[in-house]
Residue frames relative to the residue before (quaternion, step in Angstrom):
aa qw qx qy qz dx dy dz
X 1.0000 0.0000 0.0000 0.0000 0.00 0.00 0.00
X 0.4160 -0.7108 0.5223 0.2210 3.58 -0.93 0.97
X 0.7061 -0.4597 0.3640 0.3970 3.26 -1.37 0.93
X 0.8438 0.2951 -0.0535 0.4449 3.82 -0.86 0.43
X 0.5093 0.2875 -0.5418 0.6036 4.04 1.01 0.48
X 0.6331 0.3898 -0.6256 0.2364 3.89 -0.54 -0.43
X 0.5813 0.5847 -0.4251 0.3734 3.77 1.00 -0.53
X 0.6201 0.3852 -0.2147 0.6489 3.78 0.78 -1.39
X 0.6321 0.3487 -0.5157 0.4614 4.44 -0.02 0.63
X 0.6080 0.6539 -0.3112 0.3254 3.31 1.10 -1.37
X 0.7565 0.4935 -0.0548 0.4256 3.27 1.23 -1.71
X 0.6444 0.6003 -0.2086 0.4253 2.68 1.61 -0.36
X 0.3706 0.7420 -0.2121 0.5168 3.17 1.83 -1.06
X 0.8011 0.4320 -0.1950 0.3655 3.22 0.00 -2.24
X 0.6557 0.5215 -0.3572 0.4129 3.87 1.00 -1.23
X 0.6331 0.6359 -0.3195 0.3046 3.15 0.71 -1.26
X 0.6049 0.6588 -0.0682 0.4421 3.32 1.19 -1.42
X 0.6826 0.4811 -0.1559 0.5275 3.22 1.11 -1.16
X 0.7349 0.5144 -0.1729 0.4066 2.99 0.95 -1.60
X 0.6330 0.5432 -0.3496 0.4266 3.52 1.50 -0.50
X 0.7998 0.4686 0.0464 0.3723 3.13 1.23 -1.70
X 0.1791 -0.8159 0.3478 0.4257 3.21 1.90 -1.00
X 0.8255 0.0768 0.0105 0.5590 3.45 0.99 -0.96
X 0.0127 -0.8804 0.4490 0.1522 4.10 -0.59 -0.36
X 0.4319 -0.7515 0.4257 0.2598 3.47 -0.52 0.63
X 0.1564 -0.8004 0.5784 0.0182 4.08 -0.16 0.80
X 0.3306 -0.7449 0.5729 0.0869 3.01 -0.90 1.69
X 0.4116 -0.8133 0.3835 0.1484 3.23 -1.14 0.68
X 0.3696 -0.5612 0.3930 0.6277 3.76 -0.05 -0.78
X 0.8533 0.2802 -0.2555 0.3579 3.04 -1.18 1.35
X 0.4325 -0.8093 0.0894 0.3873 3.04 1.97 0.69
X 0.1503 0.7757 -0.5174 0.3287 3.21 1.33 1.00
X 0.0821 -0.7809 0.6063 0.1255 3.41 -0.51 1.08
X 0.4265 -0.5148 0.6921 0.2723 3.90 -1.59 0.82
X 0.1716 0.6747 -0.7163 -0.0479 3.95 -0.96 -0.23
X 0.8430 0.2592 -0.3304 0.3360 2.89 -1.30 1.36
X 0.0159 -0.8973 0.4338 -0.0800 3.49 0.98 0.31
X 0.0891 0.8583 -0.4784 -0.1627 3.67 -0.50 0.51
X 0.0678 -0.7919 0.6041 0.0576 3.53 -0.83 0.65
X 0.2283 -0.7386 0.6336 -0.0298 3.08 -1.09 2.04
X 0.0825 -0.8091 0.5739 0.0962 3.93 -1.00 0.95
X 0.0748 -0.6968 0.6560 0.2802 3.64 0.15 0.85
X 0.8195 -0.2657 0.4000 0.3129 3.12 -2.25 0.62
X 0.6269 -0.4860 0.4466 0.4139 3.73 -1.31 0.11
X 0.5281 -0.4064 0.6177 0.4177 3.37 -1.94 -0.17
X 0.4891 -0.4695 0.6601 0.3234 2.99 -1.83 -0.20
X 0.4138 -0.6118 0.4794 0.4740 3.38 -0.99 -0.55
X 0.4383 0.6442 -0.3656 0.5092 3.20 1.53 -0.39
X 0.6328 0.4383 -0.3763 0.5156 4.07 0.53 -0.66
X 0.8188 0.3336 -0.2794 0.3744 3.61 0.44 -0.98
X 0.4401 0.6629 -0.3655 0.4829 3.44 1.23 -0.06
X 0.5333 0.4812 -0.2178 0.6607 3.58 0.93 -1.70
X 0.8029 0.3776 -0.3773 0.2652 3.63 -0.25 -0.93
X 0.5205 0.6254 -0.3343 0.4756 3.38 1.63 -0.95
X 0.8084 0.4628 -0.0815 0.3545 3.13 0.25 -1.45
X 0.3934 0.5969 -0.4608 0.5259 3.79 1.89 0.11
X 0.6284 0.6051 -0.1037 0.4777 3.46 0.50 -2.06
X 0.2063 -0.7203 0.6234 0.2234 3.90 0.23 -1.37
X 0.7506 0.3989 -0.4056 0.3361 3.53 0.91 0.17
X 0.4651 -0.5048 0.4887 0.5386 3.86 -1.04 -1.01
X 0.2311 -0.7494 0.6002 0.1572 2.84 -0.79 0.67
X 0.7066 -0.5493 0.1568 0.4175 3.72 -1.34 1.17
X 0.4678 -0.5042 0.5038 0.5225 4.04 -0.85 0.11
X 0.7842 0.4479 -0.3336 0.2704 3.74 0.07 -0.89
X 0.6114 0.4840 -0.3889 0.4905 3.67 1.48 -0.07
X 0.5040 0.5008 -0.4454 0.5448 3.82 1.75 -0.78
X 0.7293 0.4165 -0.4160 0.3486 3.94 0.26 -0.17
X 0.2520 0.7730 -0.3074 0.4944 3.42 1.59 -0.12
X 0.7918 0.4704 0.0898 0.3791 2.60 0.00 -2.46
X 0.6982 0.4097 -0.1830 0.5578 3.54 0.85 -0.79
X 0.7836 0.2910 -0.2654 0.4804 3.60 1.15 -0.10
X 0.7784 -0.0809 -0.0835 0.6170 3.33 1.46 -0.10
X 0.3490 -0.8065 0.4640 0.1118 3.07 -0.44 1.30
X 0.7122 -0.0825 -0.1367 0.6836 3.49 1.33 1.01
X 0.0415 0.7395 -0.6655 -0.0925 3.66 -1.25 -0.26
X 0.2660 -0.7096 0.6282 0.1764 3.78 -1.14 0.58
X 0.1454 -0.8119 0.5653 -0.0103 3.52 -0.39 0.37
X 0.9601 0.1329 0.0441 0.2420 3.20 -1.25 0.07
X 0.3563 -0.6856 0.4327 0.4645 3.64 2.11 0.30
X 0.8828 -0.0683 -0.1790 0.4288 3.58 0.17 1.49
X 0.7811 0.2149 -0.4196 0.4095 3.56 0.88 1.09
X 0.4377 -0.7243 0.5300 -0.0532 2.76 -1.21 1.80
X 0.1392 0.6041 -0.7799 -0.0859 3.84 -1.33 0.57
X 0.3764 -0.7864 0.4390 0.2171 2.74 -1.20 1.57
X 0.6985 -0.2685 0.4898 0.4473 3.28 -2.10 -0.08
X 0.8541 -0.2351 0.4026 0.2307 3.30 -2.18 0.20
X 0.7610 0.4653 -0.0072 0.4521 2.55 0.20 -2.70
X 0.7073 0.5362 -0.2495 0.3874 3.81 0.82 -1.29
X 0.5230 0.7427 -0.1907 0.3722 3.26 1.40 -0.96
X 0.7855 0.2892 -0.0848 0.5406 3.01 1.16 -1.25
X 0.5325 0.5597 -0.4141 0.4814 3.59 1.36 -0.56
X 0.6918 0.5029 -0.3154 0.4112 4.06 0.93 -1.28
X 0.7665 0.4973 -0.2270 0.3371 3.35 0.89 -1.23
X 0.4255 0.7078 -0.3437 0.4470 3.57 1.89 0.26
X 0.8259 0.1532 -0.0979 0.5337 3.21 1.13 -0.28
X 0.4401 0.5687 -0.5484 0.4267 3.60 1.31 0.93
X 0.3113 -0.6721 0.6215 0.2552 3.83 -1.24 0.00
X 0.1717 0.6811 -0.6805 0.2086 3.57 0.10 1.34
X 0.6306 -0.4515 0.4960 0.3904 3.46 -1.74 0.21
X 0.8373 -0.1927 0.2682 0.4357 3.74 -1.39 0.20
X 0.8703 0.0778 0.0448 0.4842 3.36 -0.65 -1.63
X 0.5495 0.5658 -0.4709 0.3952 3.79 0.92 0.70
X 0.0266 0.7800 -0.6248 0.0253 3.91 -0.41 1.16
X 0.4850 -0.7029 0.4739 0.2148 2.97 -1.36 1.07
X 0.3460 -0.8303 0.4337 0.0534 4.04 -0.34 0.82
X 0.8538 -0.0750 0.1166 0.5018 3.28 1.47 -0.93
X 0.2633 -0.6549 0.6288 0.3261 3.53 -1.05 -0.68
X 0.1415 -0.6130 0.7753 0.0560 3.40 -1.76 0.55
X 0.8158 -0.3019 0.2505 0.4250 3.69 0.19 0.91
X 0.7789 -0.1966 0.0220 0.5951 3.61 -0.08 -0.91
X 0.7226 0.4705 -0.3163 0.3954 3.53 1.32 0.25
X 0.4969 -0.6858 0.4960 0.1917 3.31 -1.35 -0.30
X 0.1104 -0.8664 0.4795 0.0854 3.31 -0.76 0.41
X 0.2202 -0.7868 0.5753 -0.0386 3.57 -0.51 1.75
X 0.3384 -0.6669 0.6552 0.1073 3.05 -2.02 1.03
X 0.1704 -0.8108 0.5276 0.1876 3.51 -0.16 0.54
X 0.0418 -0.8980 0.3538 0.2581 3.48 0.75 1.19
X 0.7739 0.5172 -0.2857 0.2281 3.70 1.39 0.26
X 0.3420 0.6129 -0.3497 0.6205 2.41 1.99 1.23
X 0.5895 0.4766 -0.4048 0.5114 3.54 0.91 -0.23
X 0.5646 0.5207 -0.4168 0.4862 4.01 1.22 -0.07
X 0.7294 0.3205 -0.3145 0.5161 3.55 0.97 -0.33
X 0.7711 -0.5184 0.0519 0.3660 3.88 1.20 0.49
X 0.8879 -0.0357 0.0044 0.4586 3.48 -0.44 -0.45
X 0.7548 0.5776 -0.0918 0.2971 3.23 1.23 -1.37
X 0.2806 0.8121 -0.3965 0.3233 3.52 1.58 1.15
X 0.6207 0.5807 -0.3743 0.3707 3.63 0.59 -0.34
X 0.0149 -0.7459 0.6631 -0.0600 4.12 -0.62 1.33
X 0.2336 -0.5891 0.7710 0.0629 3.39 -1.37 0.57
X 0.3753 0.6590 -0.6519 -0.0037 3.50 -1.67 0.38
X 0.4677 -0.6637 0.3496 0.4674 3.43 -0.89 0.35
X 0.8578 -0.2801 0.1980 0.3828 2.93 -2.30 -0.10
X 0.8841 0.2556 -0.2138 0.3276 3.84 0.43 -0.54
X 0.2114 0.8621 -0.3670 0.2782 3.36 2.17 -0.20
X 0.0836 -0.6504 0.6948 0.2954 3.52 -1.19 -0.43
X 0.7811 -0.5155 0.2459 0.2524 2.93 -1.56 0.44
X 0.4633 0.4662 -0.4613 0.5960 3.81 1.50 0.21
X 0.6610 0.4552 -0.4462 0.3960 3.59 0.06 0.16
X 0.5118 0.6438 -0.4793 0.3065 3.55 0.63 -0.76
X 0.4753 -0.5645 0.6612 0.1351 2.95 -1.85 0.56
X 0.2268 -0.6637 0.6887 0.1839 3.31 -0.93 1.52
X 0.3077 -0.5863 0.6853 0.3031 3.66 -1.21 1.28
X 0.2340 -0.7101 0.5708 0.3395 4.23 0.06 -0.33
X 0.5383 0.6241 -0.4601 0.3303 3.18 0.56 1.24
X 0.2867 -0.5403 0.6548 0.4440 4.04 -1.24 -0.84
X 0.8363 -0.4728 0.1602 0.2268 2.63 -1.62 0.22
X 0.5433 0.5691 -0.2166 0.5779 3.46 1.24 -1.40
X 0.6422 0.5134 -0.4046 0.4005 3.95 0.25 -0.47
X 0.6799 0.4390 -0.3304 0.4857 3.26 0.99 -2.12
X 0.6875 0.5073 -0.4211 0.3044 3.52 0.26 -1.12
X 0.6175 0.5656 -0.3536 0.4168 3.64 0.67 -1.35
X 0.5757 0.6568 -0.2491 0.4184 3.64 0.97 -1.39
X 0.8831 0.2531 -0.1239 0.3751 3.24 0.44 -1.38
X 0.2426 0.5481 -0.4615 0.6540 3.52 2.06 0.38
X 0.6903 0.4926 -0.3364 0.4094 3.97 -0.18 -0.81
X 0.6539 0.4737 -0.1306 0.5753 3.42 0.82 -1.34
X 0.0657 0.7329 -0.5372 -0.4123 3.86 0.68 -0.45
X 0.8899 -0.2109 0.0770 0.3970 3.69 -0.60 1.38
X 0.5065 0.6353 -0.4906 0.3148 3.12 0.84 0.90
X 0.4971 -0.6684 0.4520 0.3190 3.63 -0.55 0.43
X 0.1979 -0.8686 0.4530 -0.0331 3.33 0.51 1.99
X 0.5807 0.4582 -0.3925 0.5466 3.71 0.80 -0.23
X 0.8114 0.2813 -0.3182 0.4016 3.86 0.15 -0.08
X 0.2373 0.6957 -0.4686 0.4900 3.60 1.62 0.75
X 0.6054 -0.5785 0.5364 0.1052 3.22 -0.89 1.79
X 0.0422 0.7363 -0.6742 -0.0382 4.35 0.02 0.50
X 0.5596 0.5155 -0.4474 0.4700 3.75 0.66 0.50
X 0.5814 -0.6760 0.3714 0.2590 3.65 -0.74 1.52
X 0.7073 0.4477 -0.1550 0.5247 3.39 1.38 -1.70
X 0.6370 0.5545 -0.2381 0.4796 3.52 0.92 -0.27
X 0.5792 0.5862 -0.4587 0.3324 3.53 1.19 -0.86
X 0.5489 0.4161 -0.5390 0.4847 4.42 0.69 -0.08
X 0.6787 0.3548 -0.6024 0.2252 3.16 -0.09 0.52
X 0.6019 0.5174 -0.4157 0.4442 3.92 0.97 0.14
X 0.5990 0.5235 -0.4768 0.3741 3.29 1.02 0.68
C-alpha cells in the first residue's frame, strides 16, 4: 500500500460507519462505555494551505498527513481529539517550545501530538505524543506515521494504545 491510501480507507471506513449508524458507542478498557462520539470533518486543504503551511515551518511535511490534509483540513473526534487545521497549526505552534523541524499537529486531551518532520526523511517513525507541559525529550515516540497512529487510534476507539499495559498481570493497571 502506498504512502497515504491507509489514511483515505481509514476515513473512509469511519464515514461509512457513521453514515450507516449516525452515531456509536465505544467501549472502553474496563467496560466503560463513551456514548455518543462526535466526529467533526472540516472541508479539505487547498494545496495552496499546505504549501503556505510547508513553507511557514520550511520543511515537507509527510505525504500521508498532506493526504489527511487534503481531505480534512482538521477533524475533532471523539469529545477531545483534535488534528488541527493548517491555519491552527501555525497559530498553536507560535507558542509551543519544540525543536526546529518538530510541529505540533494536535491535541489528545491533556496532550499533544508532534510530527518530527526530520524524522519522517529517515521513514516511518515520526509520530510523538507528550503531555501538555512536557518538553520535547520526554515525548513518546508513537513508532509510527501518521495514517497508522490515526488508523490505530480509530481501532483503539481513542484510547491511548501505546501506554496500554501489554503485560497480562499488569493489564489492572489501565483501568
Amino acid at each position: 500500500m502506498r504512502e497515504g491510501e491507509l489514511i483515505k480507507q481509514t476515513l473512509k471506513g469511519l464515514k461509512s460507519i457513521l453514515d450507516s449508524h449516525g452515531t456509536f458507542p465505544l467501549l472502553q478498557p474496563g467496560g466503560f462505555v463513551f456514548e455518543d462520539p462526535y466526529y467533526l470533518f472540516n472541508d479539505p486543504a487547498t494545496e495552496e494551505e499546505i504549501a503556505y503551511l510547508e513553507n511557514v515551518f520550511k520543511v515537507k511535511l509527510p505525504n500521508d498527513y498532506k493526504a489527511f490534509l487534503r481531505l480534512h483540513n482538521g477533524i475533532n473526534i471523539i469529545d477531545g481529539i483534535e488534528v488541527l487545521s493548517t491555519s491552527d497549526v501555525i497559530k498553536y505552534n507560535e507558542v509551543q517550545d519544540l525543536p526546529e523541524e518538530c510541529i505540533l499537529i494536535g491535541y489528545h486531551y491533556d496532550g499533544r501530538y508532534v510530527i518530527d518532520t526530520k524524522r519522517y526523511s529517515n521513514g516511518l517513525d515520526y509520530m510523538f505524543f507528550l503531555d501538555s507541559i512536557d518538553p520535547f525529550e520526554e515525548a513518546e515516540n508513537l513508532g509510527s506515521n501518521f495514517e497508522i497512529w490515526f488508523d490505530r487510534l480509530l481501532i483503539s476507539n481513542g484510547v491511548k494504545y501505546w501506554e496500554i499495559n501489554r503485560d497480562v498481570k499488569g493489564y489492572y493497571e489501565n483501568i
